[in-house]
N, C-alpha and C positions, 0 to 999 in steps of 0.2 A: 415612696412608701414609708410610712412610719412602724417605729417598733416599740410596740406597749411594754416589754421588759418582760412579760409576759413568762416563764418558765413552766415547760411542758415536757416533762421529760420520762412522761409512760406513754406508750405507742399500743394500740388494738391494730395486729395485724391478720392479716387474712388469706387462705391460702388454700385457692381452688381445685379443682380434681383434679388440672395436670402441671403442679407441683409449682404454679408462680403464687409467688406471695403479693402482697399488694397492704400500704399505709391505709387504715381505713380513720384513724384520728391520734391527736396529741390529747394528752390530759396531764393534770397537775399533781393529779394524786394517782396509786396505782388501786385503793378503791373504787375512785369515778373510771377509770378504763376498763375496770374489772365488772363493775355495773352493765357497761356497753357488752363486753363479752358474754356476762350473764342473759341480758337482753334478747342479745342474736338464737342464743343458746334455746331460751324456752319459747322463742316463734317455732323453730322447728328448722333454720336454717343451716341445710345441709356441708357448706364449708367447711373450715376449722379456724376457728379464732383463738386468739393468744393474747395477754398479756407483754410485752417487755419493754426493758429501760433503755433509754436510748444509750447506745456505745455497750448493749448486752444483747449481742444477735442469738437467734436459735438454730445450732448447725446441724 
């Protein structure tokens, strides 16, 4: 497997009616994650999505 160097360190998390979270992507900026979360937001999808930096959990 090779590794592009790639640094991704905003996470769209996700977290369904009975309270499991789930990674739904990496991103490089926390505008482009913030975009995705916007995205979900104005379909109508009923989850709840977040924003956070990686090694910054939400407890």
């Amino acid at each position: 497997m090779s590794d592009s160097g790639a640094v991704l360190p905003w996470l769209v998390i996700r977290q369904d009616d009975n309270g499991n979270r789930y990674r739904v992507g990496r991103y490089a900026t926390r505008a482009e994650a913030q975009r995705i979360v916007d995205s979900f937001d104005n379909r109508g999808h009923k989850q709840l999505y977040w924003v956070e930096r990686i090694g910054q959990s939400v407890q």
